[in-house]
C-alpha positions in Angstrom: 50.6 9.1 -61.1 53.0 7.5 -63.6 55.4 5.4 -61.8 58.3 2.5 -62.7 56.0 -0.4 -61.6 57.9 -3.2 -59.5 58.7 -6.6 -61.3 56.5 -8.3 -58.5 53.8 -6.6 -56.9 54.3 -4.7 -53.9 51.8 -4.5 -50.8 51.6 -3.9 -47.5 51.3 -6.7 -44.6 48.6 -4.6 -42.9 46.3 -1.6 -44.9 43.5 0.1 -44.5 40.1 -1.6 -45.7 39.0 -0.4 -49.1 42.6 -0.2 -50.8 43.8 -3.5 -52.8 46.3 -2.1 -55.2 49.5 -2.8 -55.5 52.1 -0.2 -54.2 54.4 1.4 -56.9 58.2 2.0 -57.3 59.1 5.9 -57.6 62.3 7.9 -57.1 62.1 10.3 -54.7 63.2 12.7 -57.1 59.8 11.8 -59.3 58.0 12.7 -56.5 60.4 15.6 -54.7 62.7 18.5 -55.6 65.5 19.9 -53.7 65.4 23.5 -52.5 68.4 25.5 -52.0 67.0 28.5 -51.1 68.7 30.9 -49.1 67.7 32.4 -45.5 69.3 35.9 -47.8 67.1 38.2 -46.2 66.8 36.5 -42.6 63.3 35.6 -43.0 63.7 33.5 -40.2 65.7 33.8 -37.2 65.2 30.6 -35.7 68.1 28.2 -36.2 67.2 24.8 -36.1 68.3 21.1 -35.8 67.4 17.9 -36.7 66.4 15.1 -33.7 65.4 11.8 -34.2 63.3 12.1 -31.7 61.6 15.5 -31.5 62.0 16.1 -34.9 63.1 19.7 -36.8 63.6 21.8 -33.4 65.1 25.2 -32.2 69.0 24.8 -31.5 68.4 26.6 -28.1 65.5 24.0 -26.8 67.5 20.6 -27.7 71.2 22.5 -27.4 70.0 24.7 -24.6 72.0 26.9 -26.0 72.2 28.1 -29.6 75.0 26.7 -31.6 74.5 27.9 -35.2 76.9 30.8 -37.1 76.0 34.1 -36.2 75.1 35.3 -39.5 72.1 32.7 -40.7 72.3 34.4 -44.0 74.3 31.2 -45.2 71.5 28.8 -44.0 68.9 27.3 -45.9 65.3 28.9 -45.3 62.8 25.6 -44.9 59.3 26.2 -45.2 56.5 24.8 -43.2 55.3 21.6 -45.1 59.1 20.7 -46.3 61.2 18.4 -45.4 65.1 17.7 -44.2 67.6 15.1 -44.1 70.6 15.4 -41.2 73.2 12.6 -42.5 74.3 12.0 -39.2 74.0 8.7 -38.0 73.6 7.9 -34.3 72.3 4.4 -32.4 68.5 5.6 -33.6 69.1 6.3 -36.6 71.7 4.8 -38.2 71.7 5.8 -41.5 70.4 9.5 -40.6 66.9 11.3 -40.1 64.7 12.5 -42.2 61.9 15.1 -40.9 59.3 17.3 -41.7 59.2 21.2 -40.9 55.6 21.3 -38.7 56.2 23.4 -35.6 56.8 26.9 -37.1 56.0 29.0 -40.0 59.8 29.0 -41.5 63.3 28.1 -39.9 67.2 28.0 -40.8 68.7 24.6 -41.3 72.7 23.7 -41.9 73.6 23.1 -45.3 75.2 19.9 -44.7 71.4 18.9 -44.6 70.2 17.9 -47.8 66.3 19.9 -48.1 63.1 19.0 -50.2 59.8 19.4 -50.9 57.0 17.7 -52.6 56.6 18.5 -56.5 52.8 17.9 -56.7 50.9 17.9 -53.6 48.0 16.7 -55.4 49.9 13.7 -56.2 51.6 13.1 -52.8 51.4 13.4 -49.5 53.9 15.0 -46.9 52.8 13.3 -44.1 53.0 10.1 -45.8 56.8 10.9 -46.5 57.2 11.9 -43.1 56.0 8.7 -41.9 58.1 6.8 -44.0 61.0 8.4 -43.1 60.5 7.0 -40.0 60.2 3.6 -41.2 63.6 1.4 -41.9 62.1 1.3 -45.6 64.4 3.5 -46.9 67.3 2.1 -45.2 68.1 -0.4 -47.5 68.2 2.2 -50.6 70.3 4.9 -48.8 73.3 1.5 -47.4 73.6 1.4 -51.1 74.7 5.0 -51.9 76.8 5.6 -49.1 80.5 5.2 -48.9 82.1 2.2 -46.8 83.1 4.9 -43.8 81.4 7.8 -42.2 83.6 11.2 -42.6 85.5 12.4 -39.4 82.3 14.7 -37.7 80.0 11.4 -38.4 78.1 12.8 -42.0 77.5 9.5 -43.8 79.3 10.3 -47.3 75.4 10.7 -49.5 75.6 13.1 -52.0 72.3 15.0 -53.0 72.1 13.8 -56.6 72.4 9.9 -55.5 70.0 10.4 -52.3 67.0 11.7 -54.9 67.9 8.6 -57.1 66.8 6.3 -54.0 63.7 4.6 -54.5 60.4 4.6 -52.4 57.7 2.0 -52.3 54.3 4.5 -52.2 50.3 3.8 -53.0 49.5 5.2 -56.4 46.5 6.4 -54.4 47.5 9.7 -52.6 43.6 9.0 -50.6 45.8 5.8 -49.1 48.7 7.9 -48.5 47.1 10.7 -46.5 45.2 8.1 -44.0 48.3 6.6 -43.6 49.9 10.2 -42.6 47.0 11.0 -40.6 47.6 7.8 -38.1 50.9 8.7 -37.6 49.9 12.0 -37.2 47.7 10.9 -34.4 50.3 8.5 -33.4 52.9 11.2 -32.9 50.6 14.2 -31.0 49.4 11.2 -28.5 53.4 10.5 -27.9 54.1 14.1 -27.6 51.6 14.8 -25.4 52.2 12.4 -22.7 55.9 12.7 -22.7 55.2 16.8 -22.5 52.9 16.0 -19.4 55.9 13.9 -18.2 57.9 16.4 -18.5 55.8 18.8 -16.4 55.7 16.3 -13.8 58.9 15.5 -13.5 59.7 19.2 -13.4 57.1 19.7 -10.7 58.3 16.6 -8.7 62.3 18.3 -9.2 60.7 21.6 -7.5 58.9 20.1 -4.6 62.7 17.9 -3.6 64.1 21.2 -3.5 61.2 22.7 -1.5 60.0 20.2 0.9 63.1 20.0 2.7 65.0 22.2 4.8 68.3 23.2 3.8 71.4 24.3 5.2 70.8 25.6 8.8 67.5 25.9 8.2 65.2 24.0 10.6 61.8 24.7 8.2 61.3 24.0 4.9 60.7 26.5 2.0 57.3 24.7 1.5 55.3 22.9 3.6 52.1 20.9 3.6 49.0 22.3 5.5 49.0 22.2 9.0 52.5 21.5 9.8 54.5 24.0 11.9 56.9 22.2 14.0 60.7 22.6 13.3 62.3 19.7 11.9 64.8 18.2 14.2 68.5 17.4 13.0 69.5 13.8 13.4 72.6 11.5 12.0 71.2 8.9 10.5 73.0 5.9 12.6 70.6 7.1 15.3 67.4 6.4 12.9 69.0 3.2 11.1 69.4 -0.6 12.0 71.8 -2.2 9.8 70.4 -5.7 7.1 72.7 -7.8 6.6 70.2 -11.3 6.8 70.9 -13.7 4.4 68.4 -15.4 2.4 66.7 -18.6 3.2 67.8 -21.6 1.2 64.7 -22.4 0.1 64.1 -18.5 -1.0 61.9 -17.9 -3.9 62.1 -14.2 -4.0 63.2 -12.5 -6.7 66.5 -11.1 -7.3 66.4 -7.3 -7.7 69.0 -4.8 -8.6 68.5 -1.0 -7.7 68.2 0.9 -11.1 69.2 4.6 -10.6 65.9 5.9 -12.5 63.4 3.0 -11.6 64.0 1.8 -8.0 64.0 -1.7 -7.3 63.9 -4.1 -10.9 64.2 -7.6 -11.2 67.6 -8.7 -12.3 66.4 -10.8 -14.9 63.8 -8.5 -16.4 66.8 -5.4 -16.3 69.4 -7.8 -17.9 66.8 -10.1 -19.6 69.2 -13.0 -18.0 69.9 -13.1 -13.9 73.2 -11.6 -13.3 73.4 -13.1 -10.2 76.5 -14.7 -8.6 76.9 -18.4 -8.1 75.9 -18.5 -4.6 73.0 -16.5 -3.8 73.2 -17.3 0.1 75.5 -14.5 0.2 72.7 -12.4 -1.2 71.0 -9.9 1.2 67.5 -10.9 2.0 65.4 -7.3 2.4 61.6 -7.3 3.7 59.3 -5.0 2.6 59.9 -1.3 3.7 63.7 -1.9 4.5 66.5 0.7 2.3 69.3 -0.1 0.1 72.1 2.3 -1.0 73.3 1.2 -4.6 77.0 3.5 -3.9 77.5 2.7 -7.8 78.2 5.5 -9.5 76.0 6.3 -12.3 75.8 9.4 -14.9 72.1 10.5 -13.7 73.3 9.6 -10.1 77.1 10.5 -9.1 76.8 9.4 -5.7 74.8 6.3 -5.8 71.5 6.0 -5.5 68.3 4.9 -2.6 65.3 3.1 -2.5 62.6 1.8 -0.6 61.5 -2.0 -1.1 57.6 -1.9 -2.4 57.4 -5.6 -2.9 57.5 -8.5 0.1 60.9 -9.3 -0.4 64.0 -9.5 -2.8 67.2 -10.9 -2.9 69.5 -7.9 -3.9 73.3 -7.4 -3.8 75.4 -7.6 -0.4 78.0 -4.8 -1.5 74.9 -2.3 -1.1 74.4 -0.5 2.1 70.9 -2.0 3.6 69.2 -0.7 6.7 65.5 -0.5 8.4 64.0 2.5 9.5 62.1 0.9 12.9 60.7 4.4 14.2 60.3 6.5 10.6 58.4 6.4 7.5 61.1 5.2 5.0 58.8 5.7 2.1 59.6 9.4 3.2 63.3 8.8 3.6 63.1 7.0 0.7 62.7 10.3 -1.4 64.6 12.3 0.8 67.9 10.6 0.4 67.5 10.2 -2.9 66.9 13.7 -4.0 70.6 15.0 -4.4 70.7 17.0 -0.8 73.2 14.8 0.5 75.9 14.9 -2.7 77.8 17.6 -1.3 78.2 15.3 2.3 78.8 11.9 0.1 81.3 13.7 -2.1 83.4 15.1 1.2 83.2 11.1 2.6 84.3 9.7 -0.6 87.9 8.7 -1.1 89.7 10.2 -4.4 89.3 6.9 -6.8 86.2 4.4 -7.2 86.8 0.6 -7.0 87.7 -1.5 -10.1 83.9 -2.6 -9.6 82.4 1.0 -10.2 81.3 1.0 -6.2 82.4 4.3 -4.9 84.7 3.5 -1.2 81.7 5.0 1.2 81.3 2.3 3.6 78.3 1.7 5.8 79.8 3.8 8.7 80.4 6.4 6.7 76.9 6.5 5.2 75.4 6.6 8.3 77.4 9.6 9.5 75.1 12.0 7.4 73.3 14.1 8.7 69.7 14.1 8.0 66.3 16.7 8.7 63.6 15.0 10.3 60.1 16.0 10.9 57.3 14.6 12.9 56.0 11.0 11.6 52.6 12.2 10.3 54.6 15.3 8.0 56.7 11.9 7.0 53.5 9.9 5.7 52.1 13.0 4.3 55.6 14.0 2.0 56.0 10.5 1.6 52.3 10.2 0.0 52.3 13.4 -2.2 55.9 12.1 -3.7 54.3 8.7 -4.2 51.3 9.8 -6.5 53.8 11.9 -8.0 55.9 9.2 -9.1 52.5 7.2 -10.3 51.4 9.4 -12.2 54.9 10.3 -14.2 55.1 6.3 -14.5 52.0 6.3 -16.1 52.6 8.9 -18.7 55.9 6.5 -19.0 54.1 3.4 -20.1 51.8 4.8 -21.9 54.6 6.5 -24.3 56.2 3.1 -24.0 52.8 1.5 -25.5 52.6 4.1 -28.3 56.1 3.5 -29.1 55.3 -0.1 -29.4 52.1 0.7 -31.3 53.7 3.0 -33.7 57.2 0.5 -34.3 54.9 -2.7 -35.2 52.4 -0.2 -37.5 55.8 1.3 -39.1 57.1 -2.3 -39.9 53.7 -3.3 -41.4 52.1 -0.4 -43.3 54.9 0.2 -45.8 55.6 -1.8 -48.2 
């Protein structure tokens, strides 16, 4: 491979063992050609897009609907194995994406992207390029070709010519290249495959909140755990609730916490990386373990505010949200059962028509505990409570582990290319 050779040399801060050479300076169009191939005889069918996350994708799955021109005769046709850039920029991926066709045979792209394909396989590797692309490498190199401002529908202004005069940093070995493809590789089916089992347990968790409580008139559930038969009884919820309104000890060491609408409970500081607490926190609601705050915040996953259960000892949390115990219930099960959307239609009726400055929606305490709630015998509590709980362990699991790949994969990204 025959490439324009740095003035300095180039390596890597971390490599594989066995490769000492310097890295070379190529132009992608050395190494890549542009195809401009038309879908003419609608060889494919499948319209795709580009995500930053999930890669070259079917309109329909990311969309969830299907969003291309009716005729895909005017798309390109990409091949399994090429590649495509989408010069749209967005908050991950500021100047663009750049992604590899792997998931079907063939699909249609837009022709605002800009397409390519390796000249010489036996020279380069794809899923080297691919990996790269995911690096900020080629950030620099692609600033210096586009125009000051973005056009009107967010294309950054790169023309094909000057994006193939870009230059990448690249082993002369293509042995280097393809281990370096390969980890990512791995990298990438480890990511997908925990956030697809999230997925599925998230979806199986959505099913269940529908399912394992009773609604409308109904006094049963559509689905019940094993020997449970009783009706549920139908109970407003100041008749279940004592109100918290303790304030915290001056002396307090317990944390101040914040209720996050897709986490629970989070420490202020770790949520905010600073506390966001006010300057007194004696006016701070003091909340023991087992105890229920109602964040009425609205938020876009949660229109109507959102409740938890307290997990840890204690906390020092926010005295505009609505805390109460739960003396003769399980609130781990009320806990979920509040917090599963049932009770938006009721919420929404209770609400008056504008939000406070603040973002709290006006549903005061009263009002809160004038819903009306479904309530089974304490042991079918526990038991829901339970199956709900190792739900939600096991789909935080799956969470932190695509959190630690993600971490993985960034710090291998800013250290394997040169």
């Amino acid at each position: 491979m025959v490439g324009k050779m740095t003035e300095k040399a180039n390596f890597p801060a971390l490599r594989f063992k066995g490769f000492t050479d310097p890295w070379e300076q190529r132009e992608l169009g050395e190494i890549a050609k542009r195809v401009t191939r038309r879908n003419d005889h609608l060889e494919s069918q499948i319209p795709l897009t580009i995500s930053a996350q999930f890669g070259l994708i079917r309109q329909d799955e990311f969309f969830d609907k299907r969003i291309a021109s009716a005729n895909l005769r005017n798309y390109y046709l990409l091949r399994q194995g090429e590649l495509a850039y989408n010069k749209s920029t967005s908050n991950d991926a500021p100047w663009g994406t750049v992604k590899q066709l792997t998931k079907y045979e063939s699909g249609a792209v837009s022709t605002l992207y800009i397409v390519f394909g390796l000249s010489d396989r036996s020279q380069s590797d794809p899923s080297f390029l691919t990996s790269y692309y995911e690096s900020t490498k080629w950030y620099f190199e692609v600033s210096n070709i586009a125009a000051e401002g973005a056009r009107n529908h967010g294309l950054l202004n790169i023309t094909p010519d000057d994006f193939f005069k870009t230059t990448l940093t690249i082993p002369r070995s293509r042995f280097e290249q393809r281990k370096i493809g390969l980890l990512f590789d791995f990298l990438n089916k480890a990511l997908s495959l925990h956030q697809r089992k999230c997925e599925k347990l998230q979806s199986l968790k959505k099913a269940l909140l529908e399912k394992m409580f009773p609604s409308g008139s109904s006094l049963v559930p559509a689905l019940r755990l094993k020997g449970f038969t009783d009706p549920w009884e139908q109970r407003e919820l100041s008749q279940l609730c004592l109100p918290v309104n303790r304030k915290a000890p001056i002396d307090s060491t317990a944390p101040i916490m914040m209720i996050s609408s897709t986490a629970g409970f989070v420490d202020q500081s770790t949520h905010y990386q600073i506390s966001n607490a006010g300057s007194s926190l004696q006016n701070y609601t003091f909340l023991k373990q087992g105890e229920l705050s109602y964040n009425h915040g609205y938020s876009k996953l949660r229109n109507f505010g959102s409740v938890f259960t307290l997990r840890v000892k204690e906390a020092r949390i926010p005295f505009v949200y609505h805390s109460f115990s739960m003396p003769n219930d399980e609130p781990i099960f009320f806990g979920h059962y509040l917090n599963c959307g049932i009770f938006d239609k009721d919420l929404r009726r209770v609400i008056s028509s504008t939000a406070r400055m603040d973002g709290l929606m006006n549903i005061s305490y009263e009002e809160y505990m004038s819903l009306k709630v479904m309530r089974p015998s304490f042991s079918e509590q526990k038991k829901i409570g339970l199956v709900l709980d190792l739900l939600d362990s096991a789909i935080v699991l799956h969470q932190r582990e695509c959190e630690k790949l993600q971490n993985l994969k960034k710090a291998l990204l800013e250290k394997m290319f040169a």
